[in-house]
C-alpha positions in Angstrom: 0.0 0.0 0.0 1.4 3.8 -1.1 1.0 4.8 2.9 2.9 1.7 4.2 5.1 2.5 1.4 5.7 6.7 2.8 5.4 5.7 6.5 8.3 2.7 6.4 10.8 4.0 8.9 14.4 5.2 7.8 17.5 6.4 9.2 17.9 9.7 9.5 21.0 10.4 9.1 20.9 12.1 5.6 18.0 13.6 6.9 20.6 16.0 9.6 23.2 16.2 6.8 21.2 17.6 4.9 19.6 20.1 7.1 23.4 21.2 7.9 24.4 21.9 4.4 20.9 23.6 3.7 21.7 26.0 6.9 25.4 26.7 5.5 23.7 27.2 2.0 21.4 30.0 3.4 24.0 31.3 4.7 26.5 31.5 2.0 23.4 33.0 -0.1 22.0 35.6 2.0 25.2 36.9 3.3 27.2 36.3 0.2 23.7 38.6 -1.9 25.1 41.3 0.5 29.1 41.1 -0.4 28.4 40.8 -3.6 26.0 43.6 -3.9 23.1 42.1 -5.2 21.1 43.2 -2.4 21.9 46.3 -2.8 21.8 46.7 -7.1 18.3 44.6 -6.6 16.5 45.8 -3.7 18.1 49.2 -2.3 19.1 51.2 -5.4 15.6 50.3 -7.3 12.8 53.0 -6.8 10.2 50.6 -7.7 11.0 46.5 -8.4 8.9 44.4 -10.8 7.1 42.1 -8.2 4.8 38.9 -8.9 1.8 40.1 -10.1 -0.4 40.8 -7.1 2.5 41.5 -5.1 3.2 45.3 -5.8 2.6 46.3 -2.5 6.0 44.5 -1.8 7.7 47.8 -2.8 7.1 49.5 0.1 10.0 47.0 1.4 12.7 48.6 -0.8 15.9 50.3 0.6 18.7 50.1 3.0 16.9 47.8 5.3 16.9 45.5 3.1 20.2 44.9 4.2 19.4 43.8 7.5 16.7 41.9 6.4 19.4 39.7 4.3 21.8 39.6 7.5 18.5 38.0 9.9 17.9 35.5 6.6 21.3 34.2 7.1 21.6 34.3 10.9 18.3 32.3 10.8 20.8 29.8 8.7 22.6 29.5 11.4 20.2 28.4 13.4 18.7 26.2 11.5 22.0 24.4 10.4 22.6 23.9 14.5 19.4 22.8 14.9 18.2 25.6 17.0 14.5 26.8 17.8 14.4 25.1 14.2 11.2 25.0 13.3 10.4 28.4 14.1 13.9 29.4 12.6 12.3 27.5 9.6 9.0 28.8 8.9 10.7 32.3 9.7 12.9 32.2 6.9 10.4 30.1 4.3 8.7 33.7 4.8 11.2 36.3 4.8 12.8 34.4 1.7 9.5 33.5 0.0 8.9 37.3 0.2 11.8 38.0 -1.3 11.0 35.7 -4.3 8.2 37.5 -5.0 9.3 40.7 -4.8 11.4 41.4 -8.0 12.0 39.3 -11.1 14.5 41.3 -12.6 17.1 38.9 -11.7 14.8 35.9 -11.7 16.0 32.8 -11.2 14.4 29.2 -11.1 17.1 28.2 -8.5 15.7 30.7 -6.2 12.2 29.0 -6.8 13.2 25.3 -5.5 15.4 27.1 -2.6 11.7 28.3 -1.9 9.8 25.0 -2.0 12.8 23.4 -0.7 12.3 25.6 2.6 8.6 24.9 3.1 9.5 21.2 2.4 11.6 21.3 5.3 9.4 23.1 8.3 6.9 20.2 7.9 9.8 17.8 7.9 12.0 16.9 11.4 15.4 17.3 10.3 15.8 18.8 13.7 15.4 15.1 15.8 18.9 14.7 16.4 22.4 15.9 16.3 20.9 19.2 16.9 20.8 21.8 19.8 16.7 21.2 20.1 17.2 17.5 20.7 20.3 18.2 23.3 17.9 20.5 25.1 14.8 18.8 24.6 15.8 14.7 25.2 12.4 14.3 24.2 12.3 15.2 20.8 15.7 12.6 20.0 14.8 10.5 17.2 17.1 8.0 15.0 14.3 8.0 12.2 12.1 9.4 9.5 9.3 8.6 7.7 10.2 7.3 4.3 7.9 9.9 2.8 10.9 12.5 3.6 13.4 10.8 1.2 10.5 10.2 -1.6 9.9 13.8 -1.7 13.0 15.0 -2.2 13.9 12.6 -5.2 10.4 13.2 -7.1 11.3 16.7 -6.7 14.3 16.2 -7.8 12.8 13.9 -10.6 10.1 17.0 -11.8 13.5 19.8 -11.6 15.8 17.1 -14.1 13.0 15.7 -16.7 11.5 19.3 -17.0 14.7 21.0 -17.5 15.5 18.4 -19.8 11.9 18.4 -21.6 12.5 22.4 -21.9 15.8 21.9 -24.5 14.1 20.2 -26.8 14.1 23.3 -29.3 16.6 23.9 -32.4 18.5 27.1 -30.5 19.8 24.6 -27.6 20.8 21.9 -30.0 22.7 23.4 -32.6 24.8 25.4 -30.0 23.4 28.8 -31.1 22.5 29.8 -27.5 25.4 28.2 -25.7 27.9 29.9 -28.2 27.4 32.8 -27.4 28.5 32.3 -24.3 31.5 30.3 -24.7 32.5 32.8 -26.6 33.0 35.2 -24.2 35.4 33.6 -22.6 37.1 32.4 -25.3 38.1 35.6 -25.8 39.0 36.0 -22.5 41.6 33.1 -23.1 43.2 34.0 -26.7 43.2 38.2 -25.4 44.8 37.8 -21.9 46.0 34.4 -21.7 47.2 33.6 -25.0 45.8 30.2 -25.3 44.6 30.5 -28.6 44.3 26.5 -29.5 41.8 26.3 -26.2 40.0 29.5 -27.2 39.7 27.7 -30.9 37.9 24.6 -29.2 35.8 26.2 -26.6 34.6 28.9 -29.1 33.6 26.4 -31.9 30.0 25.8 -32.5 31.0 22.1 -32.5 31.9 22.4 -28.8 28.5 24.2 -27.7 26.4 21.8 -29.3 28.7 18.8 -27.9 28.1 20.8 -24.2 24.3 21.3 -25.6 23.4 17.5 -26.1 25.6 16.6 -22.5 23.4 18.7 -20.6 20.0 17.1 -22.0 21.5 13.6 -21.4 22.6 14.3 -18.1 19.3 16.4 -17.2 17.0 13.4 -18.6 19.0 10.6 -16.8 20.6 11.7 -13.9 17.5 10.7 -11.5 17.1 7.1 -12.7 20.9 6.9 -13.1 21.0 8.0 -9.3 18.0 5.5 -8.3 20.4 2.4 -9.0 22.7 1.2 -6.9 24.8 -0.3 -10.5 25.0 3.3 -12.0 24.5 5.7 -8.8 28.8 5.7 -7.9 29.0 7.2 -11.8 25.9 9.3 -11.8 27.4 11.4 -8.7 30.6 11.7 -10.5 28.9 12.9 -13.3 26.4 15.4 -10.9 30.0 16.6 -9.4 31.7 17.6 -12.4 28.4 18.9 -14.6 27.2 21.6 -11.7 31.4 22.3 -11.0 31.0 23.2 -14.5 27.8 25.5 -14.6 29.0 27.3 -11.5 32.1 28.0 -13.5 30.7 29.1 -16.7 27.3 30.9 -15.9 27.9 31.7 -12.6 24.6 30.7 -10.7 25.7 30.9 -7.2 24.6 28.2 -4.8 22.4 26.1 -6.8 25.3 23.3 -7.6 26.3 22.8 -4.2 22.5 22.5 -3.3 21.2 20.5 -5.7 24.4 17.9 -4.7 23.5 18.4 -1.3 20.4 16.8 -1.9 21.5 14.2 -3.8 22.5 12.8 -0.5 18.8 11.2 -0.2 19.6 8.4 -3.4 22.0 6.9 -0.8 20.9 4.3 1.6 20.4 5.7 4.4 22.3 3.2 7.0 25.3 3.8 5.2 25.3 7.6 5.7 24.8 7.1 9.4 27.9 4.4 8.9 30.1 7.3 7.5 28.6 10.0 9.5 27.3 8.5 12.8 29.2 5.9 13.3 28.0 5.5 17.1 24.8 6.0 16.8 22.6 3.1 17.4 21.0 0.8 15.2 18.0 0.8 17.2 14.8 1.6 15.6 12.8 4.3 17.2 9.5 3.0 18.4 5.8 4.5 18.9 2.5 3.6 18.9 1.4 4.3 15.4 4.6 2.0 14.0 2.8 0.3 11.2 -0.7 1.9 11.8 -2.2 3.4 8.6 -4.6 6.4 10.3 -6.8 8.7 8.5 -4.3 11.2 9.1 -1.6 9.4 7.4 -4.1 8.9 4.0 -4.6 12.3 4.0 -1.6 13.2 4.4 -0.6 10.7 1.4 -3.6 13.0 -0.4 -2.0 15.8 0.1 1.3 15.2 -1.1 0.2 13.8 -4.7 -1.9 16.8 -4.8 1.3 18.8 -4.4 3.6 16.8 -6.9 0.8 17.2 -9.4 1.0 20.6 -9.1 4.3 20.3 -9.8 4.1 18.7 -12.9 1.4 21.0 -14.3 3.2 24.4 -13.7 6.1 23.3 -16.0 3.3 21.6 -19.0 0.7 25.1 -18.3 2.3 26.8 -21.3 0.6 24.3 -23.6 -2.5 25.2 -23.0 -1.4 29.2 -23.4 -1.5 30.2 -27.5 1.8 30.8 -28.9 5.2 29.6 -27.7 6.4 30.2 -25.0 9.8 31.0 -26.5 8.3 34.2 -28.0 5.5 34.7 -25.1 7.7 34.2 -22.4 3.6 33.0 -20.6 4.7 29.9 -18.3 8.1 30.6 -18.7 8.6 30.8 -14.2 8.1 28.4 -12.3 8.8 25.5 -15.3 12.5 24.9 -14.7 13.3 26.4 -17.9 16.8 26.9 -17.0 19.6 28.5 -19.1 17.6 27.8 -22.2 17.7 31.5 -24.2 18.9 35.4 -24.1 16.9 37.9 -25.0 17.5 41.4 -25.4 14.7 44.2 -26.1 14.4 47.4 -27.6 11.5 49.1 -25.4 9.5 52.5 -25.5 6.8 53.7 -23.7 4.8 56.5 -24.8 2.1 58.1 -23.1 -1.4 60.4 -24.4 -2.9 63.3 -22.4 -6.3 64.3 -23.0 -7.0 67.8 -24.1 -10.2 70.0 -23.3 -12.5 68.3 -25.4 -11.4 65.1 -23.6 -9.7 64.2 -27.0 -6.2 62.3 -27.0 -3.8 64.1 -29.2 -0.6 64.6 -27.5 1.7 62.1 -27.0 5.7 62.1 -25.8 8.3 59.6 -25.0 8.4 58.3 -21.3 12.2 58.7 -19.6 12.3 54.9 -18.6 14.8 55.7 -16.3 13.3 58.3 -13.8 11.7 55.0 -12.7 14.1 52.1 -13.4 17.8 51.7 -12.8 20.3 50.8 -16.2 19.4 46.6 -15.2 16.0 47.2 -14.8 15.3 49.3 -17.6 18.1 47.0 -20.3 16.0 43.3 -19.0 12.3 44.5 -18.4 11.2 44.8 -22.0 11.4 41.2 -22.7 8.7 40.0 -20.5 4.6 40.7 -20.9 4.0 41.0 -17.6 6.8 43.3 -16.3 5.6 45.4 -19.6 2.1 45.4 -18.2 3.4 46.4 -14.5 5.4 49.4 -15.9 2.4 50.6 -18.0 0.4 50.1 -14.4 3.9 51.9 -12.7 3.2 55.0 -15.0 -0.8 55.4 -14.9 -0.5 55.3 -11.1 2.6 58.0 -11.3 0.6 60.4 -13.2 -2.5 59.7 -11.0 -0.1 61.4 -8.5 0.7 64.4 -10.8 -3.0 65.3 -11.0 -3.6 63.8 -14.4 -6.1 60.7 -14.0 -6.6 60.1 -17.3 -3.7 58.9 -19.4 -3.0 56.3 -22.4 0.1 54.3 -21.7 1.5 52.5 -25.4 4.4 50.2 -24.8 6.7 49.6 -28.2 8.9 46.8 -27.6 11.2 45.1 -30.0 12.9 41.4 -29.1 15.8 39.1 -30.3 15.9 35.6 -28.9 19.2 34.0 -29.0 20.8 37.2 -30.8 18.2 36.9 -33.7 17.0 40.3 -35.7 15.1 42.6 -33.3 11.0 41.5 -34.0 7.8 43.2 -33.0 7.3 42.1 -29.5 4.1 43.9 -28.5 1.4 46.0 -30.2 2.5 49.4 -30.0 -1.3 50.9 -30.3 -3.0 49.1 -27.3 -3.8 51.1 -24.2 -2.0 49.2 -21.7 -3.4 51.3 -19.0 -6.8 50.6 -19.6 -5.9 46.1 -20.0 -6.6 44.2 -17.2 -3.7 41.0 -17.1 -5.0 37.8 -18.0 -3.7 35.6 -15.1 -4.2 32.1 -16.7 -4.7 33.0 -20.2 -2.6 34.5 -23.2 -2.2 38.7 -23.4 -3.6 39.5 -27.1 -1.3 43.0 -27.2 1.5 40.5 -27.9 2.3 40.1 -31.7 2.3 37.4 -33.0 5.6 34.8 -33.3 7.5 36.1 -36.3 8.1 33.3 -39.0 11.5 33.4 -39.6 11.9 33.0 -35.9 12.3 29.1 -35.5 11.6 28.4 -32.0 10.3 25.0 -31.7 10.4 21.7 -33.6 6.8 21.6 -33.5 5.9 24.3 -35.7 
């Protein structure tokens, strides 16, 4: 039976590992956002930040304090990699860094999504029953074991991350190198100009090597799960893990995700044999309770619940096929689908705005300055998305609310190149974005259509 099956106790001794490197990761992120200044170019210099949609009051947060708010996110790191007042320290910081998620997507990332589940995975889960200040305090709460319903969750997370990634490449850009080019280029230039290693520069800036990098990446995105899931295969798998997120650190320079998606990679191992390498005096003995092998109606529902979250999980990534037009071009269901490294775009975006005159007639119209709103990063990345479009058309309306002027047409004229393309009409420069509400599960009809000479997709 499926409960039997979740409820089966386990070690936990990857379990605490785990919950050690996540704390250190938090750490390293929140403290490292600060040194880097990504705090600060993201969420103090910004007058106004593109939030989620729904979210806007969120920039009433921005400034200086953000700062401290970064510093509390990583002392709560701390405590949760000790083990300390964890599951307050938990649900704390699934807040304060769910918050920040939602706050801006100028620097989106998918990584910073499944740090986000990840930490509302883990204040419903005990990673805090042993070799942890709670359990040295509190004898009571010392446990050897989990439910086996910890370690399933984390692979078939794991499992929806990998196959979606890998489902995501399948388009002719990723294949024939064009996207990853352009990037090894970069620092192939960097190693013929400074370095002189003009052979290497040769190989890593061929369009041979890209799509050789391009068909690795699907391959290990498609099989790394399974390949981890047997015991015959799992010793070469990790190898493989090791040296392919080693590499993307390296060469896109992502920040923690790596080191956090190996981390939990530690949950394909059996579990005894973590506790033999970590643990080596703990027990063997099994914890024991009076619901040990009892299926309760809170355990089914509870078995309910977490289906009903995985298939979740596997519709947000699959929702863009049920949006018109491709997602390439659309960029609707793009988030939250663990389409990862997949294209560049760059934009070409004006906004022009109409005042009414006496008779209530709209005849003048000027050039917005983007940037008495938006910073250089804001203003060079928003243009490529619908929504953030929409939010600065809504940005505007409500600024010149402020001036006195309550009537005003907003007109957005964007132009886009995916993967370095020609520049193509993105959106239709003669809708009143002011006056469109935003279609939340739907398509936007002010974006043009995909341009035929721009081949985004086997299927069409």
């Amino acid at each position: 039976m499926f409960s039997e099956f979740l409820f089966r106790k386990i070690d936990n001794s990857a379990l605490v590992i785990f919950r050690i490197l996540f704390g250190l990761l938090i750490v390293a992120e929140c403290w490292g956002a600060i040194f880097t200044g990504w705090v600060n170019v993201n969420m103090v210099e910004p007058k106004l930040t593109f939030t989620f949609i729904g979210f806007e009051w969120m920039n009433n947060l921005l400034g200086p304090h953000m700062i401290y708010y970064y510093v509390v996110m990583g002392l709560l790191g701390i405590f949760i990699t000790l083990g300390s007042f964890y599951r307050f320290s938990m649900i704390v910081f699934a807040i304060m860094w769910s918050m920040t998620y939602f706050m801006q997507k100028t620097s989106y990332n998918n990584h910073y999504y499944l740090f986000m589940l990840v930490s509302w995975m883990m204040t419903i889960i005990p990673a805090h029953h042993f070799f942890s200040v709670d359990s040295f305090i509190f004898p009571r709460l010392k446990r050897l074991t989990c439910k086996n319903w910890v370690r399933v969750l984390f692979i078939a997370q794991l499992f929806i991350v990998y196959t979606f990634a890998a489902i995501a490449k399948i388009y002719p850009d990723w294949f024939n190198g064009v996207f990853l080019n352009a990037h090894f280029m970069q620092y192939a230039h960097i190693l013929s100009g400074k370095y002189q290693l003009d052979g290497l520069a040769q190989i890593i800036g061929s369009i041979e090597f890209s799509q050789a990098i391009a068909w690795l990446g699907f391959l290990f995105d498609l099989f790394i799960v399974p390949a981890m899931l047997i015991d015959q295969t799992r010793k070469y798998a990790f190898r493989a893990a090791v040296f392919f997120h080693v590499f993307n650190s390296i060469v896109f320079g992502i920040g923690i995700f790596p080191f956090f998606a190996l981390a939990m990679m530690i949950f394909f191992y059996d579990p005894v044999k973590i506790q033999e390498i970590f643990f080596k005096t703990k027990s063997f003995m099994m914890d024991r309770n009076d619901e040990d092998g009892l299926i309760t109606t809170r355990r089914v529902a509870f078995s309910y619940l977490l289906i009903l979250y995985l298939v979740w999980q596997v519709y947000l990534p699959i929702r863009h096929y049920i949006i018109p037009g491709n997602v390439f071009w659309t960029e609707e269901g793009h988030r939250l689908s663990w389409r990862m490294m997949l294209r560049s775009r760059s934009n070409d975006t004006k906004f022009y705005v109409a005042f009414p005159d006496k008779n209530g007639k709209f005849k003048t119209k000027e050039q917005v300055d983007l940037y008495q709103y938006l910073t250089f990063k804001q203003a060079g990345r928003f243009g490529s998305s619908a929504d953030m479009i929409w939010q600065m058309a809504q940005f505007i309306k409500e600024d010149y609310k402020k001036k006195g002027i309550d009537h005003v047409m907003v007109f957005a004229d964007s132009k886009v190149s995916v993967n370095g393309s020609e520049y193509y009409q993105y959106t239709n420069p003669k809708v009143d974005l002011a006056q469109v509400n935003w279609s939340y599960f739907g398509h936007q009809g002010w974006i043009k259509p995909q341009p035929k000479e721009l081949k985004l997709s086997y299927f069409h």
